[in-house]
C-alpha positions in Angstrom: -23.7 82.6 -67.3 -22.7 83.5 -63.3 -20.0 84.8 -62.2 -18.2 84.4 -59.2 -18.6 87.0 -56.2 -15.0 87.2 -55.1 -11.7 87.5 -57.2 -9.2 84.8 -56.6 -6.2 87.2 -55.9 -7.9 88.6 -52.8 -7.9 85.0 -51.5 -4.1 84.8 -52.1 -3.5 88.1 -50.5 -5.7 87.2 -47.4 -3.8 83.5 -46.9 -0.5 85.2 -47.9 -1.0 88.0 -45.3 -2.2 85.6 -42.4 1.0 82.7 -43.0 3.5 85.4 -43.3 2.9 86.2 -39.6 4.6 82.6 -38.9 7.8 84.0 -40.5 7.7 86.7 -38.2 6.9 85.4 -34.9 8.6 82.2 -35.2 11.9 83.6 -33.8 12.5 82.0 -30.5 13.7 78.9 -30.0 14.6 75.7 -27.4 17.9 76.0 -25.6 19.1 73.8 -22.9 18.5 75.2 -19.3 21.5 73.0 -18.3 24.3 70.6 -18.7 25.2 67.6 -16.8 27.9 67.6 -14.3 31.2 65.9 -14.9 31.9 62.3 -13.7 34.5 61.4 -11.8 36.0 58.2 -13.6 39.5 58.2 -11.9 38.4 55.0 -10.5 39.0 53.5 -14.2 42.4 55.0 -14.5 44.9 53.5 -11.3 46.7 52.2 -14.0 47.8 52.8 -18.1 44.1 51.6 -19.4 43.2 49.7 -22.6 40.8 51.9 -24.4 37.9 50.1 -26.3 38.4 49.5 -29.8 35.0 49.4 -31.1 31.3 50.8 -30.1 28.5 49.1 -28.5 29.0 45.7 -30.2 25.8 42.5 -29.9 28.8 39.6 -31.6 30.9 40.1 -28.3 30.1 36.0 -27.5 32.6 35.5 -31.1 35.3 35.8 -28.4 34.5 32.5 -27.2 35.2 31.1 -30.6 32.0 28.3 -30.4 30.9 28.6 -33.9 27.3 26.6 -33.0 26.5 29.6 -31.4 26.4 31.9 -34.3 22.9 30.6 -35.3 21.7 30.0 -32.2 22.1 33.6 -31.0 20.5 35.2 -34.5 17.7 32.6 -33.4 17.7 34.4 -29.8 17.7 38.2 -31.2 14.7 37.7 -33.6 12.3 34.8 -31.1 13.0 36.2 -27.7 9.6 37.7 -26.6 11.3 40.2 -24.3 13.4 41.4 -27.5 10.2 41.6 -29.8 8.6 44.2 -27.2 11.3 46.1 -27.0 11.8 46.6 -30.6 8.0 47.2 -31.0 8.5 50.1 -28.6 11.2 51.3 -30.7 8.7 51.5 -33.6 6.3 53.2 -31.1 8.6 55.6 -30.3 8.9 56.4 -34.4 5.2 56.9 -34.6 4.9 59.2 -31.4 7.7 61.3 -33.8 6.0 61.3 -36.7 2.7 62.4 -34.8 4.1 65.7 -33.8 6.5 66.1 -36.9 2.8 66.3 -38.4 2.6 70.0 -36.6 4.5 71.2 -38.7 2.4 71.4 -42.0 -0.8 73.3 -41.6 -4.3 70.5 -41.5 -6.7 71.1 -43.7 -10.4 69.6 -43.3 -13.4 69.4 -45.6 -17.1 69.7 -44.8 -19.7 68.9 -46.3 -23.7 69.1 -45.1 -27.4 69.1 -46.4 -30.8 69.4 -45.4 -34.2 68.9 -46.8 -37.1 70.1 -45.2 -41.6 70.3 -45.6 -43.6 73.3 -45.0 -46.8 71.0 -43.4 -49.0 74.0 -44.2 -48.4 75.4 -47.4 -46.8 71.9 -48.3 -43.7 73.4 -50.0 -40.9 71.3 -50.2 -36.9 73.1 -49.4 -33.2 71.6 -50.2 -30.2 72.8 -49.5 -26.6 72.0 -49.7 -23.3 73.6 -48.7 -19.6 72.8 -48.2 -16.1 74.2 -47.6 -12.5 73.5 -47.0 -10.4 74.3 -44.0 -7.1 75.6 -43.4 -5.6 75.7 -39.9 -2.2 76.2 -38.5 -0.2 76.7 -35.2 2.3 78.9 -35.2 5.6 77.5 -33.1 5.9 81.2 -31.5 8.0 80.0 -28.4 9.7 76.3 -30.0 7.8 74.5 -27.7 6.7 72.1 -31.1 10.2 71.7 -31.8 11.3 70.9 -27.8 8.6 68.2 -28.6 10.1 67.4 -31.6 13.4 66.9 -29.8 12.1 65.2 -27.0 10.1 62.4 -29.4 13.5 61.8 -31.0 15.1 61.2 -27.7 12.1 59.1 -27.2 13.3 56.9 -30.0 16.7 57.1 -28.4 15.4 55.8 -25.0 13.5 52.9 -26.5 16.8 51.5 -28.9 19.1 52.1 -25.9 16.9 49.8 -24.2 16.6 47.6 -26.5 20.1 47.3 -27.1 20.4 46.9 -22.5 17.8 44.1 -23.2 19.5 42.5 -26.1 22.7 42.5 -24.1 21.3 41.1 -20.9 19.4 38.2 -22.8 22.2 37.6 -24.8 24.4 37.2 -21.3 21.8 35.3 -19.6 21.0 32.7 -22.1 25.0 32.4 -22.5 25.3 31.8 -18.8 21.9 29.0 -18.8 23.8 27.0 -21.6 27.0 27.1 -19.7 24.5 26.1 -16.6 23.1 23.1 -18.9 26.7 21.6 -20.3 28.4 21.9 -16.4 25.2 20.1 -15.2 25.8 17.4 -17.8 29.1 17.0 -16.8 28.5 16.9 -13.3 25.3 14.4 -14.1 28.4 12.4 -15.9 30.9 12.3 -12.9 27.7 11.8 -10.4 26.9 8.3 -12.2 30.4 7.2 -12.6 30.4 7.9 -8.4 27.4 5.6 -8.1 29.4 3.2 -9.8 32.3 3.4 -8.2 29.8 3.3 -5.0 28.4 0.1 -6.1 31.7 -1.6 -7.0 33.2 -0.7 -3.3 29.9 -1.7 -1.6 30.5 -5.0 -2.9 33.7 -5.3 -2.0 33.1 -3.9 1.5 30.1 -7.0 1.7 32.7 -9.3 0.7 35.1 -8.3 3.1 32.2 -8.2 5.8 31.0 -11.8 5.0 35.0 -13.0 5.2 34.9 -11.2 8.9 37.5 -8.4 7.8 35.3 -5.7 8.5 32.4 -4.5 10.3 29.0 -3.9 9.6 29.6 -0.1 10.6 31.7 0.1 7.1 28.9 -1.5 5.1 26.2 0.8 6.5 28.7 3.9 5.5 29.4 2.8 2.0 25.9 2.2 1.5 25.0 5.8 3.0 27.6 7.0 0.3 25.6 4.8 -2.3 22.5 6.5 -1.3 23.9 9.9 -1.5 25.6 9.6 -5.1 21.9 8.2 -6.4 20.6 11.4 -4.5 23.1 13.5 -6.7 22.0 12.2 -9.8 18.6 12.2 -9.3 19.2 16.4 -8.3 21.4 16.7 -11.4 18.5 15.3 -13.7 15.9 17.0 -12.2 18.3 20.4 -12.8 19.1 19.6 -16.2 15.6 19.2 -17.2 14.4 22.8 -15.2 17.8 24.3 -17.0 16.4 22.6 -20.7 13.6 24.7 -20.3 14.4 27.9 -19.1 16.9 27.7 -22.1 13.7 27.0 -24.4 12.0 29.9 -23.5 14.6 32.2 -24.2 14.5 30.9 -27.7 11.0 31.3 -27.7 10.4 27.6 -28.1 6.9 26.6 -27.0 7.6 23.1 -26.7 10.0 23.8 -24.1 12.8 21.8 -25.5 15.8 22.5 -27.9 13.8 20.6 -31.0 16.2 22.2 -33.8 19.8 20.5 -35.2 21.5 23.9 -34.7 19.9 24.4 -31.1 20.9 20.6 -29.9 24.2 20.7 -31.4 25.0 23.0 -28.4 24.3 20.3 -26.0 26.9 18.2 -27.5 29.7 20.4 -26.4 31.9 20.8 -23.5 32.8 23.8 -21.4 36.2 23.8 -22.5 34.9 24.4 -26.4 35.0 27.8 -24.9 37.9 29.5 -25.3 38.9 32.0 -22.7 39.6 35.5 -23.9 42.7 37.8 -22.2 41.1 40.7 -21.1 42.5 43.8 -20.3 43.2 44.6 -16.6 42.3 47.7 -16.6 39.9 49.0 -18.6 39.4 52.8 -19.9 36.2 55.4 -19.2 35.4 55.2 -23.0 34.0 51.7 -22.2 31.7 53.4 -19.3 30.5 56.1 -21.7 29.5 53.6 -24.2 27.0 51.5 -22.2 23.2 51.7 -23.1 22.4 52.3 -19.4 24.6 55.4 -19.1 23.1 57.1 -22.6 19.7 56.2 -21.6 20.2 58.3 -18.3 21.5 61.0 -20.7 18.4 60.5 -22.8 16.4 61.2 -20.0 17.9 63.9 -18.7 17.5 65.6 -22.0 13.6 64.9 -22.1 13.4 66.7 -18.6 14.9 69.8 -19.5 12.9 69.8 -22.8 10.0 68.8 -20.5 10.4 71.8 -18.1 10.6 74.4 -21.2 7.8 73.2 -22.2 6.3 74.3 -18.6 8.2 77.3 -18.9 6.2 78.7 -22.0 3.2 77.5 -21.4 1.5 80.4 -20.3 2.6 82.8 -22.8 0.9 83.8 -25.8 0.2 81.6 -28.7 -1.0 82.8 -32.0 -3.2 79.9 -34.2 -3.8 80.9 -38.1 -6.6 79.4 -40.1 -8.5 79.9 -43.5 -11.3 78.8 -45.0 -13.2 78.9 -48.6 -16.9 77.3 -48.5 -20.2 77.4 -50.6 -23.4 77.6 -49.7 -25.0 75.4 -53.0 -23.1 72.4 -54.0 -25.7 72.1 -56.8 -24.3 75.8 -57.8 -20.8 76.6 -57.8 -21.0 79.6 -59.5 -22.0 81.1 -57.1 -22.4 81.6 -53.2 -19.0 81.4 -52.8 -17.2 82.9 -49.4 -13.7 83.5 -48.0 -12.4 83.9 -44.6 -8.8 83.6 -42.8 -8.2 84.6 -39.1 -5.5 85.3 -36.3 -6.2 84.1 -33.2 -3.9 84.5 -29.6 -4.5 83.8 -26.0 -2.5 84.1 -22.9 -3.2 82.7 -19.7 -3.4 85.8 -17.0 -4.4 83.9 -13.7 -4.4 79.8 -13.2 -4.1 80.1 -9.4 -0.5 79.0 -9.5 -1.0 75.7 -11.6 1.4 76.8 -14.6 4.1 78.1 -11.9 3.7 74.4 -9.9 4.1 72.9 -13.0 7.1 74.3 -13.8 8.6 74.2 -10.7 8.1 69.9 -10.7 9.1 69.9 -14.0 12.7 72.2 -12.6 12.5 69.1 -9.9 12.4 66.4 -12.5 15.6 68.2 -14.3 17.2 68.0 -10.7 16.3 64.0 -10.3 17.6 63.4 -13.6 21.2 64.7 -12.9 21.0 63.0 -9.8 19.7 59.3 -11.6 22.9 59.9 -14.3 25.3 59.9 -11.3 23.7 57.2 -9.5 24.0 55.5 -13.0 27.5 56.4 -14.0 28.6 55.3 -10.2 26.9 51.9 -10.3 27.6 51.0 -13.6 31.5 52.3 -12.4 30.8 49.5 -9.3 29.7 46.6 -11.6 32.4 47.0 -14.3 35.2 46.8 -11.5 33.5 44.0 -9.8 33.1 42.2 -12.9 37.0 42.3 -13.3 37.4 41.8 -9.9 35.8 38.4 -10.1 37.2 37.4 -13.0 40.7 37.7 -11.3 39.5 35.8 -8.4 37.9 33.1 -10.3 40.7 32.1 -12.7 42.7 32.1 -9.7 40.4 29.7 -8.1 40.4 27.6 -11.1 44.1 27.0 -10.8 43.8 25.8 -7.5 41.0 23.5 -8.7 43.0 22.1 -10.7 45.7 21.5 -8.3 43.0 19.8 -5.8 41.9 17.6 -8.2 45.1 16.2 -9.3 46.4 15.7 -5.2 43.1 14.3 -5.0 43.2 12.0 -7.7 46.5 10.5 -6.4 45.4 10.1 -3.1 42.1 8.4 -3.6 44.5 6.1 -6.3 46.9 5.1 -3.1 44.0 5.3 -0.5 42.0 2.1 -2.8 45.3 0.2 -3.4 46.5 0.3 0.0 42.9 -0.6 1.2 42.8 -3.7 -1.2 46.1 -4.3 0.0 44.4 -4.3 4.2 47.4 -1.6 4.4 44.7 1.2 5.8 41.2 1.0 7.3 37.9 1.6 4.9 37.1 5.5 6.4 40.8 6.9 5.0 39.4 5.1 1.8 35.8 7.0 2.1 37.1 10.0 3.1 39.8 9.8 -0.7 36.8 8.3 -2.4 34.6 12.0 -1.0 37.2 14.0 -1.7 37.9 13.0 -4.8 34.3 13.3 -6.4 34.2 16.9 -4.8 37.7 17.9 -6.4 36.2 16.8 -10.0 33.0 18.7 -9.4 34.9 22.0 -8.3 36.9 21.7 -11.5 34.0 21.8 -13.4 32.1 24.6 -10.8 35.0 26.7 -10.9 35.8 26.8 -14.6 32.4 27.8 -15.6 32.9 30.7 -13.0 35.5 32.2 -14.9 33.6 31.4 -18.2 30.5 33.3 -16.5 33.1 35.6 -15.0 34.6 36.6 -18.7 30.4 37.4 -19.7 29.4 39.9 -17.1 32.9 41.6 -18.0 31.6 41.8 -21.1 28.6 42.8 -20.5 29.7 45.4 -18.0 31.4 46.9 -21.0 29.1 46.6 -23.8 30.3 44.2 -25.9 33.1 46.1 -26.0 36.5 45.1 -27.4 38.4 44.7 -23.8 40.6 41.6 -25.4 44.3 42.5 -24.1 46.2 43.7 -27.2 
């Protein structure tokens, strides 16, 4: 019976000894080089502000209270090829984690080899076999696996705040193309009643022109107006059909039509199914801080500054552990056996300045990041103002839509009786008959503003709740 020539405590000892050096190098540690400067946000606070009343929200179109959107949008989040990438780069992100995460248990390989060989002159035959497992380890002397660590997390950060950016703007922009699709099928509506209208006062204009009562200028201008109406509903069609599609592909829908129930039941409704929301007037810096764009600058700033620790240790010292147990006859184990565990270390001591550049761009990137934050806090500052800014102006507007339309309406009423009546000549008739056609199209223009307006506020803020209390 064999024996084996090496005693299993001397193998404990030896990997014992050579991982207990992790313990006592391991000791230092990433710690961030710098903060981020304070924003100025007074802008957001002229006035007693309404702060927001719930985190980044993706439901923030309920305020609109059209429940035929509800299934429409789930539809949107989960067949929208622009959100499937970004979510896949969230998973990406995960992996690149777990990839490094996997530094931080020692790797252990297995070999195996043989060989088999003739002696042409004597004619001997030789075999031989052997085979061994590895042990290997790098110790994290100087943290720079855990700044990676860090940074890979942040990594996932970046990718969900940009999904959740994405998912935001998609959800605005489809929003806005529906509203784009209903106010074109209004305005297609009021076109066609114009070119009937059109036709109706053509005719009577001929039969006035045949009885001598008016001149063949007046029939040569209503038909012009005629022409233009048909001209206005061909544009409107050709719109609506462009608009159909651009909706489609939002949805993900290859055919390039709405071709479910729940997705042409939103074709059926009207702009003023939407309700309009009261939204604060002025809204607080809690809803700046909350926006996807203004974290992700964070994010990134962060992965600089673990970035440029990394360049700043990168020349120092390491220390790499490893063990190994093999044999040199896999067709005798019991014996043959050997044991070995090493320490190894290396510095760099001259690179020609390479490390030093390095670090120095990676100190520049730190630098650019601070600056990209503040560019980011002061834009996004910019675009949440000018969102309530237009709001303002376009529900104002609307009101004086609405008072167009109505003096316009009475005046083209009066301008047709009058002219039926021979009490006025046919170009105060045109001119009511223009004007009132443009005051019903600005109605509907103008109203979907503020409906438009009331999204990019949103949006501006997160899905925040900005509703006025």
């Amino acid at each position: 019976m064999h024996s084996f020539c090496f005693s299993l405590p001397l193998a404990a000892r030896s990997l014992l000894c050579a991982f207990s050096c992790i313990v006592l190098t391991a000791s230092c540690a990433y710690s961030p080089s710098t903060t981020l400067p304070e924003t100025d946000t007074q802008a957001l606070q002229k006035a007693k502000s309404v702060d927001a009343t719930s985190q980044i929200t993706t439901s923030w179109w309920k305020v609109f209270e059209v429940a035929e959107l509800a299934p429409v949008m789930k539809s949107l989040e989960s067949q929208n090829l622009t959100l499937n990438q970004a979510e896949q780069r969230v998973k990406r992100a995960q992996f690149l984690l777990a990839q490094v995460n996997a530094g931080d248990v020692p790797t252990i390989t297995a070999r195996t080899s043989g060989r088999s060989g003739r002696d042409l002159d004597s004619g001997r035959s030789s075999h031989s076999t052997s085979g061994g497992l590895g042990l290997s380890y790098d110790a994290d002397i100087w943290g720079t696996r855990e700044a990676q660590q860090r940074s890979r997390q942040l990594g996932i950060d970046t990718a969900q705040y940009q999904f959740t950016d994405a998912l935001l703007d998609t959800q605005a922009l489809f929003i806005n193309t529906l509203l784009e699709q209903i106010s074109l099928q209004s305005r297609l509506s009021i076109a066609m009643q114009n070119v009937e209208i059109s036709e109706a006062l053509l005719n009577l204009v001929q039969i006035r022109f045949e009885e001598g009562d008016t001149s063949g200028i007046e029939v040569s201008q209503q038909r012009n107006t005629l022409i233009s109406a048909q001209s206005e509903v061909l544009r409107l069609s050709n719109s609506l059909t462009l608009n159909e599609r651009a909706l489609a592909v939002l949805l993900g829908n290859e055919s390039m039509q709405f071709n479910t129930p729940e997705q042409k039941a939103l074709l059926s409704l009207s702009l003023t199914d939407f309700s309009l929301p009261e939204v604060a007037p002025i809204l607080s810096a809690e809803v700046l801080k909350q926006r996807p764009d203004v974290q992700l600058a964070i994010a990134q700033f962060k992965q600089a500054d673990l970035a440029f620790y990394e360049a700043s240790v990168a020349g120092l010292p390491g220390m790499s552990l490893s063990a190994d147990i093999g044999v040199s006859d896999l067709l005798d184990l019991a014996q043959g056996w050997t044991l070995g565990a090493a320490v190894s270390s290396a510095a760099t001591l001259f690179d020609g300045g390479r490390l030093e550049a390095a670090e120095k761009a990676a100190k520049m990137d730190v630098a650019l990041a601070i600056l990209q934050y503040q560019q980011t806090v002061l834009s996004a500052i910019e675009a949440l103002l000018n969102s309530q800014t237009n709001l303002v102006f376009n529900q104002q507007n609307y009101r004086y839509a609405l008072a167009s339309l109505e003096n316009n309406q009475q005046l083209y009423r009066l301008a047709d009786i009058r002219y039926k009546a021979g009490d006025t000549d046919f170009l105060n008739l045109l001119n009511a008959q223009r004007s009132f056609f443009s005051a019903r199209q600005s109605v509907i223009s103008n109203y979907q503003a503020v409906l438009s307006s009331v999204i990019a506020t949103y949006r501006e803020s997160a899905g925040a709740d900005i509703t006025s209390p």
